[in-house]
N, CA, C and O atoms as a CHARMM CRD file, in Angstrom:
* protein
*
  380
    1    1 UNK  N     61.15500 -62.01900  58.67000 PROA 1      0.00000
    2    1 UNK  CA    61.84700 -60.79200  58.92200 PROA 1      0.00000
    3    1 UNK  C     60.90000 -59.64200  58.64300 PROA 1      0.00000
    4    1 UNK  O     59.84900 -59.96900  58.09200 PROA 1      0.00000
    5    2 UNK  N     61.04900 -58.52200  58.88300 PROA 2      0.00000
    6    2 UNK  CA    60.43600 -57.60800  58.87700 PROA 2      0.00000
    7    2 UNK  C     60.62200 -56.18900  59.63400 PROA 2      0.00000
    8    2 UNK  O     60.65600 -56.36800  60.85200 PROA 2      0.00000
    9    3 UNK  N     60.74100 -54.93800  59.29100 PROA 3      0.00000
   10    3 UNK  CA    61.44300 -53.79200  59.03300 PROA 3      0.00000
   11    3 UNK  C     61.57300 -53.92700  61.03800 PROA 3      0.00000
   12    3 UNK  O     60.77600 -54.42300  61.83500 PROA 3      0.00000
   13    4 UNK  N     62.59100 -53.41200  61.21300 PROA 4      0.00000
   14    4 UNK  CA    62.89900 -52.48900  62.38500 PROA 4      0.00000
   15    4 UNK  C     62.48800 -51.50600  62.89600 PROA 4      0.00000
   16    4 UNK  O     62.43700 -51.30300  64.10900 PROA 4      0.00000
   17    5 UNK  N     62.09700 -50.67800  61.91500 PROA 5      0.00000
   18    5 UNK  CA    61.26900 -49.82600  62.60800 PROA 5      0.00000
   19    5 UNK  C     59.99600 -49.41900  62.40700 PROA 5      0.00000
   20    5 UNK  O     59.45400 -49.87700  61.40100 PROA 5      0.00000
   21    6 UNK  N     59.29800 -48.60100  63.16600 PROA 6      0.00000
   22    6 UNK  CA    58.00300 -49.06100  63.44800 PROA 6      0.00000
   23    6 UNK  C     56.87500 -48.54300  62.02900 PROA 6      0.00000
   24    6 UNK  O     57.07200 -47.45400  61.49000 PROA 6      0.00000
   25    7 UNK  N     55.66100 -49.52600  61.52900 PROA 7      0.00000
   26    7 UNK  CA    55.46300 -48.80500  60.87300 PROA 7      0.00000
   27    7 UNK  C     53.71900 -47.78700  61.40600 PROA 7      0.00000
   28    7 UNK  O     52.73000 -48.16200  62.03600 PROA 7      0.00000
   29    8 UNK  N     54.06000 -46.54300  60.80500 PROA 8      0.00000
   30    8 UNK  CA    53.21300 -45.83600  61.32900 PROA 8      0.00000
   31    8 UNK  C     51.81600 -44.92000  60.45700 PROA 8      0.00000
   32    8 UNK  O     51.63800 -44.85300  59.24000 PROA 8      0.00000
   33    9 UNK  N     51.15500 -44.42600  61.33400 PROA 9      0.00000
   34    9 UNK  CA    50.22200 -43.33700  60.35900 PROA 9      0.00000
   35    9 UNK  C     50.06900 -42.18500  61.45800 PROA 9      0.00000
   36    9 UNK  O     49.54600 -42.20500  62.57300 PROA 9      0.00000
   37   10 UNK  N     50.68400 -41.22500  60.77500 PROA 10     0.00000
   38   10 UNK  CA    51.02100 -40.05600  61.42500 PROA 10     0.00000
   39   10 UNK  C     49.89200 -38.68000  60.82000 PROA 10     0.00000
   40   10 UNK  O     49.81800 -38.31300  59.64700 PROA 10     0.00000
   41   11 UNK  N     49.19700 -38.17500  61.85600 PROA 11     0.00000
   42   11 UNK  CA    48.43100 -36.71700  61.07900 PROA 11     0.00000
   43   11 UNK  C     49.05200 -35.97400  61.89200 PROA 11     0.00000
   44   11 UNK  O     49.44900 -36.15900  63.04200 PROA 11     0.00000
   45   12 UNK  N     49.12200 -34.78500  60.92600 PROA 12     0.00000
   46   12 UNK  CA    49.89800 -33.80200  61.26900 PROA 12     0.00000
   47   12 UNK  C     49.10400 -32.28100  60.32800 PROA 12     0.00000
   48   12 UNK  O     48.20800 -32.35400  59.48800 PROA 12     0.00000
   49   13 UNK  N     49.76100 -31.08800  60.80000 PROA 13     0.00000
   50   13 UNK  CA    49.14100 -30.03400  60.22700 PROA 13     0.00000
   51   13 UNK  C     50.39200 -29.31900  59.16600 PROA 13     0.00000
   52   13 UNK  O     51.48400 -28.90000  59.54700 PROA 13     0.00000
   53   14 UNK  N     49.78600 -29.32900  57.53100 PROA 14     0.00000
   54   14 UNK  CA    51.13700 -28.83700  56.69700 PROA 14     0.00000
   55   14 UNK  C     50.87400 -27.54900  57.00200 PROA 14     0.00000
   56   14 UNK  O     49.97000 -27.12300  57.72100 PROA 14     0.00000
   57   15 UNK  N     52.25900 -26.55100  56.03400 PROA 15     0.00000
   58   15 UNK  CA    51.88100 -25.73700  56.36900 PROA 15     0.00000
   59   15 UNK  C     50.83900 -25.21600  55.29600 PROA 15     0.00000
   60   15 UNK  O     50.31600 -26.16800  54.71700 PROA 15     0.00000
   61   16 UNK  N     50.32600 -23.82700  54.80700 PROA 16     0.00000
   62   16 UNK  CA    49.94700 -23.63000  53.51100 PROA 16     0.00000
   63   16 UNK  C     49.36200 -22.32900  53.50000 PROA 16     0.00000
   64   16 UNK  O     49.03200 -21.64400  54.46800 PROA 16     0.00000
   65   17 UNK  N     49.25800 -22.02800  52.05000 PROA 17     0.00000
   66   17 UNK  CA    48.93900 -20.43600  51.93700 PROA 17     0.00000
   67   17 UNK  C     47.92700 -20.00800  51.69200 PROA 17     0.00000
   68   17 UNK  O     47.23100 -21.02200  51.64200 PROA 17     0.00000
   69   18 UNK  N     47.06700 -18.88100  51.41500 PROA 18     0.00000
   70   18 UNK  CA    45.55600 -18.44700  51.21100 PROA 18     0.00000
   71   18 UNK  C     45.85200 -18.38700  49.67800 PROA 18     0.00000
   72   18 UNK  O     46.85200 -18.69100  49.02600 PROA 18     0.00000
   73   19 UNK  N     44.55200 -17.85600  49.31300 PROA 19     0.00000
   74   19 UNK  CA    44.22000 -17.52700  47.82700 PROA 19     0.00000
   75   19 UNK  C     45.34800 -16.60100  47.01600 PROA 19     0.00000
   76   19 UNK  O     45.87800 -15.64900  47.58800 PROA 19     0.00000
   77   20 UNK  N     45.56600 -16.84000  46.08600 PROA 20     0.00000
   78   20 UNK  CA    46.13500 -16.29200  45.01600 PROA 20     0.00000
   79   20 UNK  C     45.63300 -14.84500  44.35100 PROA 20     0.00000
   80   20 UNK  O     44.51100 -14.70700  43.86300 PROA 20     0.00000
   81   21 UNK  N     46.27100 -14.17500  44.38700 PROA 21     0.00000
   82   21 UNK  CA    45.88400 -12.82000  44.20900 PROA 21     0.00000
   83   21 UNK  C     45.36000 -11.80200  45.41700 PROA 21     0.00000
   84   21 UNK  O     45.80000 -12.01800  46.54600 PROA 21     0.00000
   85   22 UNK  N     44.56800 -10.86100  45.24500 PROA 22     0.00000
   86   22 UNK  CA    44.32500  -9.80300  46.39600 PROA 22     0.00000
   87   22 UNK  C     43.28400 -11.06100  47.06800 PROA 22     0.00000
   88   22 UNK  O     42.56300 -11.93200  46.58100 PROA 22     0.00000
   89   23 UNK  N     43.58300 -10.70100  48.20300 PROA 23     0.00000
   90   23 UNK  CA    42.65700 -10.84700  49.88900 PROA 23     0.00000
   91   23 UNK  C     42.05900 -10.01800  50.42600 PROA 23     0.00000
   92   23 UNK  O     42.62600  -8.95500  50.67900 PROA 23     0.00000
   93   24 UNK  N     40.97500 -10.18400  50.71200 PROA 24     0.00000
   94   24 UNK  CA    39.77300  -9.24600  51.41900 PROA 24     0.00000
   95   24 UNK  C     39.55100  -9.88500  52.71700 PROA 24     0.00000
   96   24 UNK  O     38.92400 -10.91100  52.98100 PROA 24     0.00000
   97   25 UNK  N     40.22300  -9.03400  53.51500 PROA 25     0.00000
   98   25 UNK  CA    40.92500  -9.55200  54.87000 PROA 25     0.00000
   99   25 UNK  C     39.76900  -9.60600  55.47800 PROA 25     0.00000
  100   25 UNK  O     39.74800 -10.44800  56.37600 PROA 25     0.00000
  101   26 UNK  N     38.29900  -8.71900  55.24600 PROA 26     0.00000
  102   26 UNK  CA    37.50200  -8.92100  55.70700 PROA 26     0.00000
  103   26 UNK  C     36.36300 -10.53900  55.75500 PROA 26     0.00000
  104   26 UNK  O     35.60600 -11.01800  56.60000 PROA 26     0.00000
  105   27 UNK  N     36.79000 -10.93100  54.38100 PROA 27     0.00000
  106   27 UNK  CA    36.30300 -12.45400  54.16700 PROA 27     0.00000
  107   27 UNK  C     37.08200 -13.25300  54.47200 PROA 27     0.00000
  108   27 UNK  O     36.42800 -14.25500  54.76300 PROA 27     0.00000
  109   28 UNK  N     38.27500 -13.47600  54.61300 PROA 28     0.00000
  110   28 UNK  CA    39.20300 -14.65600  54.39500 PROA 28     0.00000
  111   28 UNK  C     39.16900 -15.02600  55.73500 PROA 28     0.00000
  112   28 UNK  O     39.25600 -14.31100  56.73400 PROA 28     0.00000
  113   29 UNK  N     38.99700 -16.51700  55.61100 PROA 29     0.00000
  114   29 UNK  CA    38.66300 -17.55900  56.82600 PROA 29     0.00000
  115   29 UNK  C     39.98700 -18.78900  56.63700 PROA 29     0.00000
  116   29 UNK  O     39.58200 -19.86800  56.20500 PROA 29     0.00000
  117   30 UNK  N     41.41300 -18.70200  56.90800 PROA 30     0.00000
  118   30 UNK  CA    42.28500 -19.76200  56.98900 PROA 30     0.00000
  119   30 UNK  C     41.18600 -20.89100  56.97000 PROA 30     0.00000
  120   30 UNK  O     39.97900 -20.66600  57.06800 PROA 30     0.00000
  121   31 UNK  N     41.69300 -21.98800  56.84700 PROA 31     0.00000
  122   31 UNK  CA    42.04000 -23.22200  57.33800 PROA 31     0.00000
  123   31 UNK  C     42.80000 -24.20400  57.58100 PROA 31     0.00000
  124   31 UNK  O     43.89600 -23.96700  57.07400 PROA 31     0.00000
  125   32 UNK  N     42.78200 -25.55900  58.29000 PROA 32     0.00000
  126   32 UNK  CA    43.79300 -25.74900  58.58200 PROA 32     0.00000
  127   32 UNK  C     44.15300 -26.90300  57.39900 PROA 32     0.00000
  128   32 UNK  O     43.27300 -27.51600  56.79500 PROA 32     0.00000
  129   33 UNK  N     45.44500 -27.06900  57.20100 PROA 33     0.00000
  130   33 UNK  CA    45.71000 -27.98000  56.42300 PROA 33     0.00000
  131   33 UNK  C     45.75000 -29.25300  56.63400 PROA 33     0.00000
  132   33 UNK  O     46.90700 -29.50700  56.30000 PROA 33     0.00000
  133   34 UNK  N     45.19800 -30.40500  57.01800 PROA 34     0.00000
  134   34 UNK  CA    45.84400 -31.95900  57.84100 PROA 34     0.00000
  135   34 UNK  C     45.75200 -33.14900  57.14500 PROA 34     0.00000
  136   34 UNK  O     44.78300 -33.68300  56.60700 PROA 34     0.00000
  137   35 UNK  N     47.18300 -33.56000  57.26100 PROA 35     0.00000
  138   35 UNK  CA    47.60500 -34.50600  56.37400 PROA 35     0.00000
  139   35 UNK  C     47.70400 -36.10200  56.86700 PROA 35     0.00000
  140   35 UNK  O     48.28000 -36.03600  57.95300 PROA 35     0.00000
  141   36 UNK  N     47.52300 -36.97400  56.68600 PROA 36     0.00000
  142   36 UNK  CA    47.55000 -38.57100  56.92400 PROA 36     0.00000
  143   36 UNK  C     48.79800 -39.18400  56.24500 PROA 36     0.00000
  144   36 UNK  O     48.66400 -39.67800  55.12600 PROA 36     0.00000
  145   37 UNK  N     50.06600 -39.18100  56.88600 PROA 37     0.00000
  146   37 UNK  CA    51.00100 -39.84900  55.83600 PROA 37     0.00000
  147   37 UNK  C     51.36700 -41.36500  56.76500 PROA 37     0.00000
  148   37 UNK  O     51.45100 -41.42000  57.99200 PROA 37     0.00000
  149   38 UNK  N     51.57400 -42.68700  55.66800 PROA 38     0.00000
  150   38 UNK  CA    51.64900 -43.49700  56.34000 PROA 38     0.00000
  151   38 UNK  C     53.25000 -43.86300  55.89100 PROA 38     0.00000
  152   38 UNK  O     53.79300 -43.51600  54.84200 PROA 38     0.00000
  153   39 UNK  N     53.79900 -44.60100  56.90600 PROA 39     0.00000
  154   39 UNK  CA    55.60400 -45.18800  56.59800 PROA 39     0.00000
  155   39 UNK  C     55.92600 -45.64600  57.58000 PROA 39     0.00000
  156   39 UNK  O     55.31300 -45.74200  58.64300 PROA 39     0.00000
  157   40 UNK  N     57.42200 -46.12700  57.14800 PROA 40     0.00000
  158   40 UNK  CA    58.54500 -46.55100  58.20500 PROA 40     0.00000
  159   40 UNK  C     58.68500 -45.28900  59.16300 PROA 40     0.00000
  160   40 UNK  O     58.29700 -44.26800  58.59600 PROA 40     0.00000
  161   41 UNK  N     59.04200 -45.12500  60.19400 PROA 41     0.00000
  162   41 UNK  CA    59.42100 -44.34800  61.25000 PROA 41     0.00000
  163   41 UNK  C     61.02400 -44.70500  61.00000 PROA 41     0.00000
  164   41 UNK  O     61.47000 -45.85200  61.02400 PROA 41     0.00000
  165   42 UNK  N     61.63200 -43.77200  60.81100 PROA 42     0.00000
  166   42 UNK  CA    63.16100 -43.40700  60.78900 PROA 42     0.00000
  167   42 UNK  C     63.98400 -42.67700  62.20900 PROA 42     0.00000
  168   42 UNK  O     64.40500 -41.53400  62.38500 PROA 42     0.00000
  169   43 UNK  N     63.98500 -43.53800  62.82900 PROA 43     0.00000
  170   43 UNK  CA    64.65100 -42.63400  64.16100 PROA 43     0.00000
  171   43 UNK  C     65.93700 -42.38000  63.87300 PROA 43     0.00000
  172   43 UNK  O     66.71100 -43.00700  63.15100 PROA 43     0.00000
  173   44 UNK  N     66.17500 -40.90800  64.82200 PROA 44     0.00000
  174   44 UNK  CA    66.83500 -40.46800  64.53400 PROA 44     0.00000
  175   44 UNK  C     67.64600 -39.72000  63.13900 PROA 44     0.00000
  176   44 UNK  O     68.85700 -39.49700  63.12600 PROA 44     0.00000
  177   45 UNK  N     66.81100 -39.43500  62.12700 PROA 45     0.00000
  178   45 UNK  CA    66.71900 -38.94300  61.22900 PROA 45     0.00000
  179   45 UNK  C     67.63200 -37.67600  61.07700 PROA 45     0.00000
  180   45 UNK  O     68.83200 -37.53000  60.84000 PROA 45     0.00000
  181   46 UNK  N     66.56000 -36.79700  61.31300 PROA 46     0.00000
  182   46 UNK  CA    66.73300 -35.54900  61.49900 PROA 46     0.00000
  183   46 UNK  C     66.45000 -34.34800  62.39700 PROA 46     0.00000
  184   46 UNK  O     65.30300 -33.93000  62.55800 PROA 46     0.00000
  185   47 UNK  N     67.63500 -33.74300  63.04200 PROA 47     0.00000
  186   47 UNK  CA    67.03800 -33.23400  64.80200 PROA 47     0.00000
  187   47 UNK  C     65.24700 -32.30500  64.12200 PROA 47     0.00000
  188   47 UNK  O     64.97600 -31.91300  62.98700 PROA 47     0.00000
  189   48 UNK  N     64.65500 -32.27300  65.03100 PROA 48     0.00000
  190   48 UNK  CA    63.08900 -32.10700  64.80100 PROA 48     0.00000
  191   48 UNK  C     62.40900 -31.73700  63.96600 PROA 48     0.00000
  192   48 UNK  O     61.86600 -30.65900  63.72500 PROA 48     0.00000
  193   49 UNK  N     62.45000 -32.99400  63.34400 PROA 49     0.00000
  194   49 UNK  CA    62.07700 -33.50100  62.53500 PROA 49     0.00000
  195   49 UNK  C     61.32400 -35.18500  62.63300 PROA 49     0.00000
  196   49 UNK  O     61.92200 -35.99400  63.34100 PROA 49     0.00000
  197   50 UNK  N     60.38200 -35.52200  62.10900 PROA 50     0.00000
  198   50 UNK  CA    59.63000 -37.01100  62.18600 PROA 50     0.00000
  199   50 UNK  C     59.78900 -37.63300  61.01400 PROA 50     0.00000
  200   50 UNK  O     58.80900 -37.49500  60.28300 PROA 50     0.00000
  201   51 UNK  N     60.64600 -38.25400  60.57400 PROA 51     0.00000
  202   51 UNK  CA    61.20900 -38.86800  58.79200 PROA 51     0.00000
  203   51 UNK  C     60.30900 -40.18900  59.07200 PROA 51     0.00000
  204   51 UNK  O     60.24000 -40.86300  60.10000 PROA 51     0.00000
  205   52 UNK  N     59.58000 -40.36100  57.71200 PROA 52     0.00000
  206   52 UNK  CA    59.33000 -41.32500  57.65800 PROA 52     0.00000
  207   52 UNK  C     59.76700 -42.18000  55.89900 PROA 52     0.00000
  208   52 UNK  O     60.09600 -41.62700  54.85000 PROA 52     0.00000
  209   53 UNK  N     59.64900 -43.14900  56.09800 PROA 53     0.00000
  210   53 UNK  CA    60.11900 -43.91400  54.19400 PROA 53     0.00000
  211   53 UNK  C     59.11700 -44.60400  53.82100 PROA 53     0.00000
  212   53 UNK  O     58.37700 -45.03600  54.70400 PROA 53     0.00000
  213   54 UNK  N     58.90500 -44.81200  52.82500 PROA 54     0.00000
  214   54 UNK  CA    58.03000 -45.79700  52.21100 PROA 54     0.00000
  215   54 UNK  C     58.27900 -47.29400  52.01300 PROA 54     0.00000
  216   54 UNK  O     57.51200 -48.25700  52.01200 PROA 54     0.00000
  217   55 UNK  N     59.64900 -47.17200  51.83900 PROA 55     0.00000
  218   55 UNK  CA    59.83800 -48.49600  51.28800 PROA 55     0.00000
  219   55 UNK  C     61.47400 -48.83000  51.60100 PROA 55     0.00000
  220   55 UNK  O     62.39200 -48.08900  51.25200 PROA 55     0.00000
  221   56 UNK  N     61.63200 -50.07900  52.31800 PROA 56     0.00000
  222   56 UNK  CA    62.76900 -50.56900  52.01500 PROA 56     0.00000
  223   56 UNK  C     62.86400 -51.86200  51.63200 PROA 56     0.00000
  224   56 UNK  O     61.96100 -52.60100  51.23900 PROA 56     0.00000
  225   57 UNK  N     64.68800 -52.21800  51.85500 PROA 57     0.00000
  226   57 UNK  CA    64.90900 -53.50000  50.90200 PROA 57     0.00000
  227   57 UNK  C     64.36000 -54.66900  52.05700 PROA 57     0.00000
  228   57 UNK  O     64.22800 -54.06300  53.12100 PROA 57     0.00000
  229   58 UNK  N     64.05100 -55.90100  52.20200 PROA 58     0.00000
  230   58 UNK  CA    63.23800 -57.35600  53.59400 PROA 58     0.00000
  231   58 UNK  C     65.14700 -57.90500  53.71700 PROA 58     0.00000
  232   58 UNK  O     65.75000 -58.45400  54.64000 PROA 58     0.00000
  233   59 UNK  N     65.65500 -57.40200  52.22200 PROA 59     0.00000
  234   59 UNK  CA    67.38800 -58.54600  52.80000 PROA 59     0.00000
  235   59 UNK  C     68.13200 -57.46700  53.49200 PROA 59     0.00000
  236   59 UNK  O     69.32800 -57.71600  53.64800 PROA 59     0.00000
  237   60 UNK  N     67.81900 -56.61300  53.83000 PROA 60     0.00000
  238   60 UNK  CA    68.71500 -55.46900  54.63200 PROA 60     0.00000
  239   60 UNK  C     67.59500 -55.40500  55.96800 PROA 60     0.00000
  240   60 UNK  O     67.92600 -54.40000  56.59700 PROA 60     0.00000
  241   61 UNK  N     66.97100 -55.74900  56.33100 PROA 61     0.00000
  242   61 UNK  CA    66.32600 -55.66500  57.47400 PROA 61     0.00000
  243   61 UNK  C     67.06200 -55.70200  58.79000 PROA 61     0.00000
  244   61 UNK  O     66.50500 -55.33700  59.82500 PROA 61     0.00000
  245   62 UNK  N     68.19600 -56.10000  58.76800 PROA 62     0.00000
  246   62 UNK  CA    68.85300 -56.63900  60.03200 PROA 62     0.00000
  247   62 UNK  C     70.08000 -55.09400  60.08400 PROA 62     0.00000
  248   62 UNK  O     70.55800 -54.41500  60.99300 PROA 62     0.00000
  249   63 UNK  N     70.17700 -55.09500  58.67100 PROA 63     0.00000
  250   63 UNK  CA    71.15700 -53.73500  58.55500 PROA 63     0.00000
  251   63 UNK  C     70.61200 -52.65800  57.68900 PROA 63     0.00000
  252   63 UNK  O     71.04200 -52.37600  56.57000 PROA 63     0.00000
  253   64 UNK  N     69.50600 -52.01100  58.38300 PROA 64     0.00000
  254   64 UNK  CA    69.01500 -51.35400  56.74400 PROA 64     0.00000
  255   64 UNK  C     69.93700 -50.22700  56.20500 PROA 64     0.00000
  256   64 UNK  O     70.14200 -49.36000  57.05500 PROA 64     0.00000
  257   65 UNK  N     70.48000 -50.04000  55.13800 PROA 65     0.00000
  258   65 UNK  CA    71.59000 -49.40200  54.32000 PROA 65     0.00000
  259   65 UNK  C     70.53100 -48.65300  53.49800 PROA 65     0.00000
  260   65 UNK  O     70.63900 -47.43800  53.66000 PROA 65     0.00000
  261   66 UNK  N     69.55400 -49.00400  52.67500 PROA 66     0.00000
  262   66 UNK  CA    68.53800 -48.21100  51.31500 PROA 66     0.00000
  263   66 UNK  C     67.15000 -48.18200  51.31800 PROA 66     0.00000
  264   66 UNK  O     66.41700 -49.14100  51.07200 PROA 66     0.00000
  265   67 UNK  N     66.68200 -46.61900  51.71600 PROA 67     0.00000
  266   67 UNK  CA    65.15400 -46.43400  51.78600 PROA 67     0.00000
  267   67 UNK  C     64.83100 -45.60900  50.65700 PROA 67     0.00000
  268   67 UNK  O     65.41500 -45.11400  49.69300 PROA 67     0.00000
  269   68 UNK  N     63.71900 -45.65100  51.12900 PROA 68     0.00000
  270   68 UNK  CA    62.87300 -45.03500  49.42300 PROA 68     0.00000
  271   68 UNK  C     61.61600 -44.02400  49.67600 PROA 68     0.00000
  272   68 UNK  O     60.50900 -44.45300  50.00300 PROA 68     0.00000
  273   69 UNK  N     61.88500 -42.71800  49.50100 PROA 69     0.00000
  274   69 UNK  CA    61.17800 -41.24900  49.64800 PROA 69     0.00000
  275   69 UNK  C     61.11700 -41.26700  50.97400 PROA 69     0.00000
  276   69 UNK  O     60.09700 -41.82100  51.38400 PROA 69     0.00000
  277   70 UNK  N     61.85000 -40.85600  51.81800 PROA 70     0.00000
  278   70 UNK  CA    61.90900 -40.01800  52.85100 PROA 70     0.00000
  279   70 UNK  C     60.99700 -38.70700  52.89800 PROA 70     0.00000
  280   70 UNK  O     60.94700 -37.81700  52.05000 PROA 70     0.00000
  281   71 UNK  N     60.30900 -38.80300  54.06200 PROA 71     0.00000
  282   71 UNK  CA    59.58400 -37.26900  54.23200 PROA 71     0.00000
  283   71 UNK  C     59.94700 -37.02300  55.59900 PROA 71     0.00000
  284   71 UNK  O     60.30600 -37.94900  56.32500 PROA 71     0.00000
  285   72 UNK  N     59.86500 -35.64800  56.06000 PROA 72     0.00000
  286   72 UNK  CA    60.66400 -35.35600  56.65900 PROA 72     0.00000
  287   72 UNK  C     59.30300 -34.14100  57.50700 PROA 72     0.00000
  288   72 UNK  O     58.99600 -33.13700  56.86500 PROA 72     0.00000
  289   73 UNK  N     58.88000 -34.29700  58.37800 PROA 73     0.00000
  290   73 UNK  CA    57.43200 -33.69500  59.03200 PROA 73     0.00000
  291   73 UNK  C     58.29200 -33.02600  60.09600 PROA 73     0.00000
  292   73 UNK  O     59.34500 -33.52700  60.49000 PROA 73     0.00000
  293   74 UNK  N     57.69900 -31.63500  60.63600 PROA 74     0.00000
  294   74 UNK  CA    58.51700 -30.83200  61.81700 PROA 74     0.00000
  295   74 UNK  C     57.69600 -31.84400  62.69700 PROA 74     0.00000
  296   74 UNK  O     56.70100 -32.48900  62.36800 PROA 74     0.00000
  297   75 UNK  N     58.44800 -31.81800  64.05500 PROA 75     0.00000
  298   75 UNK  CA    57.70600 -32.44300  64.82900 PROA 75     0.00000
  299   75 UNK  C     56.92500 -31.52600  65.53900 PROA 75     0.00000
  300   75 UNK  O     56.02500 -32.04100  66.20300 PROA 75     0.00000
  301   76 UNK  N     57.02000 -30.30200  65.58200 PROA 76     0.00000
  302   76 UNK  CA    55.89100 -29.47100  66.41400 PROA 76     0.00000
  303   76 UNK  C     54.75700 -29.42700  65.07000 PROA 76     0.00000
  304   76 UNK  O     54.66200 -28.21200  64.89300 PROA 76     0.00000
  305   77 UNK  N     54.07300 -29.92900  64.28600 PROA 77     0.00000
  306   77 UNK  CA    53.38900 -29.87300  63.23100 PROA 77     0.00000
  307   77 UNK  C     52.90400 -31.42500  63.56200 PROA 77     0.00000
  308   77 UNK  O     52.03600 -31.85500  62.80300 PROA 77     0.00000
  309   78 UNK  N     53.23400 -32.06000  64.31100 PROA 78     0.00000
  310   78 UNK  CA    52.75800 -33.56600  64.47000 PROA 78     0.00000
  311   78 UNK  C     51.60000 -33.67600  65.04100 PROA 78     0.00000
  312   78 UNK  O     51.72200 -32.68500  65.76100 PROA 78     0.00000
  313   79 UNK  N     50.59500 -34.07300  65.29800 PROA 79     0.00000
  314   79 UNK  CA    49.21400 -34.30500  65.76900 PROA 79     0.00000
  315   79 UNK  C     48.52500 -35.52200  66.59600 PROA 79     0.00000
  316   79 UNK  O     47.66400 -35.64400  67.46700 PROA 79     0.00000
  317   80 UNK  N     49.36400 -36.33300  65.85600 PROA 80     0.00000
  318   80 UNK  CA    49.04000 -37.96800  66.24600 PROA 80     0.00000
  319   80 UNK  C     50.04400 -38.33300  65.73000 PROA 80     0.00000
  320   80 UNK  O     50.68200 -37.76700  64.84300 PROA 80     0.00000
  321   81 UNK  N     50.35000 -39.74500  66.48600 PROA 81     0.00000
  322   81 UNK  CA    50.90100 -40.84900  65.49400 PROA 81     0.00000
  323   81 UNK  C     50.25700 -42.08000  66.06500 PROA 81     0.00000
  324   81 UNK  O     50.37400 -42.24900  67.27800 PROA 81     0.00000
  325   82 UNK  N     49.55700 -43.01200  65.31500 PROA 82     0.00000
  326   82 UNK  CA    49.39000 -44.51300  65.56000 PROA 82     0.00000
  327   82 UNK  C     50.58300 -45.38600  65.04000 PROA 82     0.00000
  328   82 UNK  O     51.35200 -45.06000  64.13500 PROA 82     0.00000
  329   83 UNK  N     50.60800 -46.49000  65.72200 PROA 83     0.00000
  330   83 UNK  CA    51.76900 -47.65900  65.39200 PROA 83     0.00000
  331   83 UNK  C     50.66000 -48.51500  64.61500 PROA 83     0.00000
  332   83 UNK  O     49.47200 -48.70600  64.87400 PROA 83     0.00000
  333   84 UNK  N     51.24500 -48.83600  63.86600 PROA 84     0.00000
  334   84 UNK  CA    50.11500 -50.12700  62.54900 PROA 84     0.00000
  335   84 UNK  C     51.15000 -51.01000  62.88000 PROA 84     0.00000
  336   84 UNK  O     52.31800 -50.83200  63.22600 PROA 84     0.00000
  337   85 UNK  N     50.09600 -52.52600  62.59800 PROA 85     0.00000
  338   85 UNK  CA    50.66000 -53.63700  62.28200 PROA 85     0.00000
  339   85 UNK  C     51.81000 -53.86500  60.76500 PROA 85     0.00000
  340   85 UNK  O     51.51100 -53.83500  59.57100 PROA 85     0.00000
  341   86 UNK  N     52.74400 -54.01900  61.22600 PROA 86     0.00000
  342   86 UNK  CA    53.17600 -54.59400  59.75000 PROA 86     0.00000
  343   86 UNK  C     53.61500 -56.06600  59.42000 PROA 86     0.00000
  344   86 UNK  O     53.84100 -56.99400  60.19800 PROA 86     0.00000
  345   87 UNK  N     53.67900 -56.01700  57.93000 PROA 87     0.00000
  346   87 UNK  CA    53.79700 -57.04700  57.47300 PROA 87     0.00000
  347   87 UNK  C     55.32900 -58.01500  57.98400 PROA 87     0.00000
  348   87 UNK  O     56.44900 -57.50700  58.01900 PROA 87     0.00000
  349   88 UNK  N     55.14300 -58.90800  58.20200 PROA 88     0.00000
  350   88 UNK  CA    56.58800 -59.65300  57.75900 PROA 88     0.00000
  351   88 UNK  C     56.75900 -60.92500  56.96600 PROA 88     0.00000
  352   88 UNK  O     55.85400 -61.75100  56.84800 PROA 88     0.00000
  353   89 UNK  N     57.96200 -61.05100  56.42700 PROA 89     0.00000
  354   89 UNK  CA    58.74600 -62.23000  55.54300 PROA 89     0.00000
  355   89 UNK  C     59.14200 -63.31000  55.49600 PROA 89     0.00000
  356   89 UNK  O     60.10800 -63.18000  56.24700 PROA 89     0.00000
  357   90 UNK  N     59.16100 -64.44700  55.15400 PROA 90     0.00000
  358   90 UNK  CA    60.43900 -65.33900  55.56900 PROA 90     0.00000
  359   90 UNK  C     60.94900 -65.11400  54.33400 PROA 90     0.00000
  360   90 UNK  O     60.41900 -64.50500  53.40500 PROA 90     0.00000
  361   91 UNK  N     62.14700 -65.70900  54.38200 PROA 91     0.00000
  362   91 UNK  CA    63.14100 -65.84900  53.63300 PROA 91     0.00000
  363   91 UNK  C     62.79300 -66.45200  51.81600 PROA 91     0.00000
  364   91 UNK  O     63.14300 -65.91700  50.76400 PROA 91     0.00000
  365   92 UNK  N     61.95200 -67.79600  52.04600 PROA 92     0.00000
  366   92 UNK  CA    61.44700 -68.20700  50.88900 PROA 92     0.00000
  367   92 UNK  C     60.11300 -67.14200  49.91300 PROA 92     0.00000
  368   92 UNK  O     59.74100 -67.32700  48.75500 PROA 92     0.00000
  369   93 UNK  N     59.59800 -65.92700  51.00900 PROA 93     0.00000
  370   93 UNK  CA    58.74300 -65.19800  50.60000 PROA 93     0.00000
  371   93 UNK  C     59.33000 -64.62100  49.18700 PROA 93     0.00000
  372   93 UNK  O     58.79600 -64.51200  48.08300 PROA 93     0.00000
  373   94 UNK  N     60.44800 -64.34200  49.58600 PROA 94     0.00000
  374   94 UNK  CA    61.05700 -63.25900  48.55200 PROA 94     0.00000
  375   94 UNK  C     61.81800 -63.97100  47.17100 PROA 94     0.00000
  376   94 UNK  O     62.28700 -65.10800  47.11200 PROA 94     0.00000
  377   95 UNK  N     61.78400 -62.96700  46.12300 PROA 95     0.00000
  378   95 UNK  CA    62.16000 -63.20600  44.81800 PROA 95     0.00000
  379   95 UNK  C     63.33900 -63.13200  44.38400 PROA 95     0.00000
  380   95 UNK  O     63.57700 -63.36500  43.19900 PROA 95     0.00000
């Protein structure tokens, strides 16, 4: 057995702020922020939005009911996504 949905590695751009205190608009050079988060793909989550989880239960696979840290990425902030191989179970795998 093994999760339903897909698992992924998504880069994307966060958002984020400049330096702390006064700015000298004449020096300050943004950059961009870009992040690598890897997880479950949660469809249908949240309208635009890209949720992904870290972790769920292998005996709920068929019905998954309980995930574990949800993140929740705008999807216009998305960049990529690759599909990764994931792992799967049998039945005697588990504890």
């Amino acid at each position: 057995m093994k999760c339903p949905w897909a698992l992924v590695s998504v880069l994307w751009e966060d958002a984020f702020d400049g330096e702390n205190g006064w700015t000298d608009i004449a020096h300050y050079k943004p950059t961009k922020a870009l992040v690598v988060t890897v997880g479950y793909l949660w469809p249908d989550c949240l309208k635009g939005y890209l949720t992904l989880v870290n972790s769920y239960f292998p005996d709920e696979a068929e019905d998954m009911q309980t995930v574990g840290m949800p993140v929740h990425i705008p999807t216009g902030m998305v960049r990529e996504i690759t599909v990764l191989e994931q792992p799967s179970y049998k039945d005697d795998d588990l504890i």
